[in-house]
N, C-alpha and C positions, 0 to 999 in steps of 0.2 A: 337521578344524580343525588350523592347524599350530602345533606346540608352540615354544616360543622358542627353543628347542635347534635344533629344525631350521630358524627363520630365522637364529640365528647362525649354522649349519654354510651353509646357503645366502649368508649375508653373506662369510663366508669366502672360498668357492668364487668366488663374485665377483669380490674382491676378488685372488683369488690368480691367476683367470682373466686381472683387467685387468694384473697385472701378467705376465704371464705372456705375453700381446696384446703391449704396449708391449717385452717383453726379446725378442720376436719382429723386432718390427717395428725396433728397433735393430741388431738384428743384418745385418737388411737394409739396411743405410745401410753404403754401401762405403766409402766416402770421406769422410776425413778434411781438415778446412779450420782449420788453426790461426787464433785470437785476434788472435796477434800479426802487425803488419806489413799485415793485413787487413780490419782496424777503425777506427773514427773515434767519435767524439762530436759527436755533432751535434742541431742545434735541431727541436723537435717542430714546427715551422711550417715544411710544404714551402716555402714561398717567399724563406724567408732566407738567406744567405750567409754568415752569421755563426756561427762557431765558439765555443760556451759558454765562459765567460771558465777554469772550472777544469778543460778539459777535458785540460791536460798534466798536469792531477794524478791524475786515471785512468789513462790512457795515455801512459807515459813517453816522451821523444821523443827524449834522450839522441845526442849524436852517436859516445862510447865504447861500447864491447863491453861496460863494464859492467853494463848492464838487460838482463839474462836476462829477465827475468819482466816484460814488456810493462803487465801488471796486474797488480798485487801485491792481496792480501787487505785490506780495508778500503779501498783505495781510494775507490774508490765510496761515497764518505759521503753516507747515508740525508740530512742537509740539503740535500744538490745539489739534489736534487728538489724543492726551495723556492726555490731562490733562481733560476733557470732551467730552466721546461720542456725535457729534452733526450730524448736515447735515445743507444742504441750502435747502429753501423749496420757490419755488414760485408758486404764486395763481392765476388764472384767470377763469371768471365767463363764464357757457357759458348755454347756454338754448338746447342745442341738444345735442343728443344720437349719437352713431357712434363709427367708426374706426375714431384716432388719431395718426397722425404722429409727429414724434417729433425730435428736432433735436439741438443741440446748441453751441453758437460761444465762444472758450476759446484759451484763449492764455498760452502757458506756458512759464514765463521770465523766471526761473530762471533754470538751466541745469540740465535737467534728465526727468522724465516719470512720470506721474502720473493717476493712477487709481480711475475710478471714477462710485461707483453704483451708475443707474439712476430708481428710480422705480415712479409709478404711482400705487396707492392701492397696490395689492399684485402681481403686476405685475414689475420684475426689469428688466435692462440690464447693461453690464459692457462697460466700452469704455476705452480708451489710451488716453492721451494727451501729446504729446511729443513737448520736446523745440525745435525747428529749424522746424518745422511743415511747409509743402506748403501750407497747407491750415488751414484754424482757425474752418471749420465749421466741425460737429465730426455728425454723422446718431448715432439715438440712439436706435430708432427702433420702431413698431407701437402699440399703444396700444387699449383699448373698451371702451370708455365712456358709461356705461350703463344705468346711470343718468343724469340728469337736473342738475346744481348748480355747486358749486366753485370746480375747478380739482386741486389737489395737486401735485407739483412734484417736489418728493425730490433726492436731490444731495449727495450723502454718502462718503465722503472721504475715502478711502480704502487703500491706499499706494502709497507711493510717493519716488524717490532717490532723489527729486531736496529739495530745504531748504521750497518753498512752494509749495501750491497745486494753477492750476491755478486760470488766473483771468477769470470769463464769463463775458459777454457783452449781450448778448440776446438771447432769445428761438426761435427756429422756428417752429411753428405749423402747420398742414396744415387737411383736409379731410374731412368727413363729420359729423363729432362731432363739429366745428366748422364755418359747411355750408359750407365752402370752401371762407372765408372769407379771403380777400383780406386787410382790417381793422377791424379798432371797429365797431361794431355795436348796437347801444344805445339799451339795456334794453336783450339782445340777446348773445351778446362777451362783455364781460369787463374786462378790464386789462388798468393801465396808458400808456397811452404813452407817447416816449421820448420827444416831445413837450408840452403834458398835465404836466410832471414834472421841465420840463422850464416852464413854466406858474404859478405854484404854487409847494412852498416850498417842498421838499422832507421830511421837517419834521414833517409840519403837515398832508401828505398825508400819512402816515407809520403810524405814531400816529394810524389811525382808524378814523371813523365818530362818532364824537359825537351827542344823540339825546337828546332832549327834551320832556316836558310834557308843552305846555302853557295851565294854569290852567285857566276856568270863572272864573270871580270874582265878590263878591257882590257892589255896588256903597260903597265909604266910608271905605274900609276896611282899620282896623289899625292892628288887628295882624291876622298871619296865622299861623298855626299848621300844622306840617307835623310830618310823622313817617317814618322809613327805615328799609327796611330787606336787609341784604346782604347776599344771598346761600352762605352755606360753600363750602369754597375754594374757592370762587371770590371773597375774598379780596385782590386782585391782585398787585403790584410794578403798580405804575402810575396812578392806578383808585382816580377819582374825583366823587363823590355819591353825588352830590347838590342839597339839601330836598326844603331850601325856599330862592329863588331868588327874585329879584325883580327887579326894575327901580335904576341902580346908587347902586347896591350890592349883596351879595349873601353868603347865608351859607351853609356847608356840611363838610362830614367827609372823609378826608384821610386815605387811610390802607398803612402807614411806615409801616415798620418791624414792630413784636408786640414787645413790651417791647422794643422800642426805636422812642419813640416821633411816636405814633400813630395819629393822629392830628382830633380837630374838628376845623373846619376853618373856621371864620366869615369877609367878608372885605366890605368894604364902597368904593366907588370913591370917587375922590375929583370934586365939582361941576364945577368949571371951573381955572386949576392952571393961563393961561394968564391976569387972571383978579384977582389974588390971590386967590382965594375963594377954600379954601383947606379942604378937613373934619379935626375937630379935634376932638380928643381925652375926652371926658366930666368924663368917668369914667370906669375901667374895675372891674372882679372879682376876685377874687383870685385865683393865677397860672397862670393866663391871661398872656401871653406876646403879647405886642401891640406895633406896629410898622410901619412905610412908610414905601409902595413903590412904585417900578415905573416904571417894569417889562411887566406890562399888564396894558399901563393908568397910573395912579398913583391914590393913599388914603393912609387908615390905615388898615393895616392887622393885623386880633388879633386871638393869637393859643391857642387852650386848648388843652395840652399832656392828651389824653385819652383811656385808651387801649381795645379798644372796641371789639367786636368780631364777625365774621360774626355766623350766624343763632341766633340773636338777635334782637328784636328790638328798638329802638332808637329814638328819637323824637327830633326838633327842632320848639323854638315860636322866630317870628319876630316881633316887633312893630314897624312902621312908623307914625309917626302924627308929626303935625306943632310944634313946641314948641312955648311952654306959660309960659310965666317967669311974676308970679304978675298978674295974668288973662288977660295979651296981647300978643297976639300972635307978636314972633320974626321976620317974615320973615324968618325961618331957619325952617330948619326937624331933627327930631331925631329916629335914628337907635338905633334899642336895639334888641340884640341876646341872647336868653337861649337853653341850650342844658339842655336834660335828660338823664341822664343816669343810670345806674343799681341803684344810692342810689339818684336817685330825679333829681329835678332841679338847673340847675348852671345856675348864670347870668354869660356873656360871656363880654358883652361893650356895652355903648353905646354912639356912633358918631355924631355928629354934621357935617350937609352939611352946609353950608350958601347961601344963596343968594335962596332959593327955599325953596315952603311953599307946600306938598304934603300930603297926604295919602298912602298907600300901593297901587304902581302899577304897572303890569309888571309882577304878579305872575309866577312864572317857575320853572323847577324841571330840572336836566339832568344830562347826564352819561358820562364823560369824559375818557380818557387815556391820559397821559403827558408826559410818555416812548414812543419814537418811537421802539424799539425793542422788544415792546411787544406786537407790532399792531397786532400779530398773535395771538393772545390768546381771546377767546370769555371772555363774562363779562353778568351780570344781576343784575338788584337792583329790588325792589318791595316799592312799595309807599302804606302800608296799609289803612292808614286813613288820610283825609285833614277836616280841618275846617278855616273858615273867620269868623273874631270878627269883625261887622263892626263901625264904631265910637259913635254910640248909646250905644252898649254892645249888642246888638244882634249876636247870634251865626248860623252863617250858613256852613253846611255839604257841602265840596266841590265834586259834580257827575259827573261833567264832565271837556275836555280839551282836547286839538289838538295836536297831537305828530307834531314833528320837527325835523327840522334835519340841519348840517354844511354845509357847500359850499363844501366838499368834499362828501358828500353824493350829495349834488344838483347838482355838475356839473357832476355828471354819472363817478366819478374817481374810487369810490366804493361804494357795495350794501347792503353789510353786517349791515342792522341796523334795528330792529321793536322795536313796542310797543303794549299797548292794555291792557286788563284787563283780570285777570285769574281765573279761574271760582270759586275762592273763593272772586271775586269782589276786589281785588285787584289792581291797575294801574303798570305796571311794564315797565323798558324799557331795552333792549337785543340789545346788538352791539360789532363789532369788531371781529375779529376772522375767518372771513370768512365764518360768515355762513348762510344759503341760504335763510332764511328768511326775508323777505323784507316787508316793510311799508309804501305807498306814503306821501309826505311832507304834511300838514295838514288836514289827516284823523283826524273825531270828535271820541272821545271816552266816553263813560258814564255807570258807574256801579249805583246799587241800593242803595238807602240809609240805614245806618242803626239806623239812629236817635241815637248814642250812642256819644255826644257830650266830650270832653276831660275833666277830672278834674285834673282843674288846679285852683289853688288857686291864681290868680293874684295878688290880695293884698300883697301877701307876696313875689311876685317876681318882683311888682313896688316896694319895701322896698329896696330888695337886690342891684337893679340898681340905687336908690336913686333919681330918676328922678325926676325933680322940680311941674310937674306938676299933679301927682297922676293919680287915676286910676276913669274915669268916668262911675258912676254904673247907 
């Protein structure tokens, strides 16, 4: 019969064993995957697109080098978990299949214990994190990558005595779902690291990689026609849809809330402020609010409240040519933006550069995010039809153009971004969100023409801008 002495020395041995198991099994986890820069907060309902209202108060999104500490201690207040079902979710890309081990570094400042589900698909585990802890690193346990592409792994806050839940610091990974990888490995493992987010802002690396469409263009071009489809439900908080870009500007539609300043957004640079040479203002349309700034560069920014809707589509015309005041040309350019919408065409402004005599150049198209907290959320726009007027009045169908991409997609921080044409010959471009689809930096792309050129009555839309120098037929 066994004496209590020898089930305590047996509890011990146990115990010392599981610990001794777990400080194994840590040490086997090669790779380290920082907190910061590779996190989000996001809703415990897979189907939402909605980022928790306090989730910048966890995860600072700061556009200064001031937020070292991504997640400061106490962040995380134990009432979050009341007022919105969420979790913390972080992503990292990896090209192999395997067993994953996993493991991660949390501190708990403030007194008491806190529970924490750790799942990978439908795979979970629970672990303790306790204040006055010997150690910070917690074994979470191993899991199957049975696919290629972005692994998800989410944090489920579950109960807490202390006031917050901790703070983490980084993952540890290790096995052969991730090679047994020791670091990154370009195009293979991807995730920031803590050097790559000293290197570059933590807010525009959250943000997502913005991509592009650089459009051919005819020699001469003075307007360009673009059209926009936005899929229901990715009219997203933060998405920027940018139809017709160019050299020194760019126009596109914001999705604010609907029914509160939905925005179609036209802005001009100024050509050079050190030499004064600033755009100005020649003339807007009605509802127009136009205004400096000098946020990004400095010009004129000009908004039309328009409350558009995604599975619609939408159209934007640009005009660039030299101004001609009295049949001589100024030395200056004029920018003239019209938006269409469900009842026609609106003239939007048009801006005066000085000191520059141009045509349309620089055509481009691209797909932004401007919330860093929403960097987890996929996005898609579709470009149905382009056309180039070029200064003769010749109309040419635009078929081809080389996707692009941010210095956050180029320097391998993330891969989440394509483009391409979809089989209803459509140009579309898909980014953010993590997802596994990828595009190299200037792949050509070209759909078929459909010779169905735009009716647009220009006459009556050089009328509405008032431009001094009419419309050359």
């Amino acid at each position: 019969m066994r004496t209590i002495k020898s089930i305590l020395v047996a509890m011990i041995a146990t115990i010392a064993f599981v610990a001794c198991s777990d400080a194994g099994k840590i040490d086997d986890l090669t790779l380290s995957i920082p907190f910061k820069c590779n996190t989000y907060v996001t809703p415990l309902d897979a189907d939402s697109k909605v980022t928790p209202s306090f989730a910048n108060e966890i995860i600072v999104n700061s556009s200064r080098r001031a937020d070292d500490a991504e997640m400061t201690a106490g962040s995380w207040k134990a009432e979050f978990k009341e007022k919105e079902p969420h979790q913390l979710s972080m992503y990292f890309y990896t090209a192999h299949t395997g067993k994953l081990g996993l493991a991660l570094r949390a501190v708990q400042s403030d007194e008491g214990e806190s529970v924490l589900k750790v799942s990978i698909g439908e795979k979970s585990k629970t672990i303790k994190v306790k204040s006055g802890a010997k150690s910070d690193t917690y074994y979470v346990g191993e899991f199957n990558i049975s696919e290629a592409g972005y692994v998800r792994v989410n944090i489920e806050p579950v109960s807490t005595t202390a006031a917050s839940y901790p703070s983490i610091s980084e993952f540890l990974v290790g096995g052969e779902a991730v090679a047994n990888a020791t670091a990154k490995i370009k195009d293979e493992v991807v995730f920031v690291t803590l050097e790559e987010s000293k290197a570059d802002l933590p807010h525009f690396i959250r943000r997502g990689p913005s991509n592009h469409f650089m459009w051919d263009m005819p020699k001469d071009t003075e307007f360009f026609y673009n059209e926009v489809y936005v899929p229901e439900g990715e009219d997203l908080p933060g998405a920027y849809y940018m139809l017709t870009g160019g050299n020194g500007f760019y126009m596109g539609i914001q999705p604010n809330k609907k029914g509160h300043n939905r925005t179609v957004l036209f802005s001009v640079w100024d050509t050079n402020t050190s030499k004064g040479q600033v755009a100005q203002l020649v003339s807007n349309g009605e509802g127009v609010q136009s205004n400096g700034y000098s946020h990004e560069g400095s010009g004129i920014q000009n908004f039309y409240y328009y409350d558009w809707e995604a599975g619609k589509t939408y159209a934007t015309l640009v005009r660039v040519r030299p101004e001609v005041i009295n049949g001589r040309k100024t030395g200056n350019t004029l920018y003239t933006g019209y938006f269409r919408g469900d009842k026609g065409w609106v003239f939007l402004a048009e801006i005066r550069r000085p000191a520059i005599e141009t045509y349309y150049k620089g055509a481009y198209s691209f797909s932004e995010n401007f919330r860093p907290e929403y960097g987890w959320v996929p996005r898609s726009v579709m470009f149905p039809s382009q056309w180039m007027r070029d200064k003769n009045g010749k109309w040419h169908e635009v078929l081809s153009g080389r996707f692009s991409c941010d210095a956050t997609a180029n320097k391998g921080l993330r891969r989440d971004y394509e483009g391409g044409v979809t089989k209803e010959g459509h140009f579309y471009l898909r980014n953010i969100g993590y997802i596994n689809e990828n595009v190299k930096y200037r792949t050509p792309f070209t759909r078929k023409a459909t010779g169905k050129a735009p009716d647009i009555d220009l006459e009556a839309l050089v009328k509405l801008s008032k431009s001094p120098d009419g419309l050359k037929k």
